[in-house]
Residue, then its C-alpha position, 0 to 999 in steps of 0.5 A: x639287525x643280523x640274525x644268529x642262530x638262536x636269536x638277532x642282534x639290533x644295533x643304532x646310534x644312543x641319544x649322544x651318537x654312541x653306538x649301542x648293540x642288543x642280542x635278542x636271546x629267544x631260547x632265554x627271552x632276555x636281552x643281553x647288552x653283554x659286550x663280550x657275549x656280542x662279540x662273541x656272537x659277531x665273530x661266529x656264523x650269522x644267518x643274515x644281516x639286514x638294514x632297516x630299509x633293506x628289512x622295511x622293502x622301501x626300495x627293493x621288494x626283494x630285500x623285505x622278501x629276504x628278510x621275512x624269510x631270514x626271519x621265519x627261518x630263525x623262527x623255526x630254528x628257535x621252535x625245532x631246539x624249544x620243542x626238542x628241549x621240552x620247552x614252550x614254543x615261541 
């Protein structure tokens, strides 16, 4: 998972191996699977990047630790541009 400015993006393995990559667009609530938009995303600023054993804590609490907070800070990110926007809140 690695968080972008107004969204984050989870990738994994499909049913054959095949890689497979997902932007969580909180400002639109969609899921984008656009190849060029996550490229695009990738190439810019990221505001973390966690592995689903960092983010669950299982061998170091600090890493959950740092995930929370990564993941609250683009919480409040999202709500600052919603709210400036004149949008609903998350």
């Amino acid at each position: 998972m690695t968080f972008y400015e107004f969204g984050f993006d989870v990738s994994g393995s499909g049913k054959c191996g095949e890689g497979k990559c997902v932007y969580v667009d909180l400002l639109r609530n969609v899921l984008d699977e656009n190849d060029e938009k996550l490229a695009t995303l990738q190439s810019h600023n990221t505001f973390g990047s966690f592995d689903v054993t960092l983010a669950m804590g299982m061998y170091v609490k600090e890493s959950r630790q740092e995930y929370l907070a990564a993941m609250k800070a683009l919480k409040e990110r999202v709500e600052k541009k919603l709210k400036q926007d004149g949008l609903r809140q998350l």
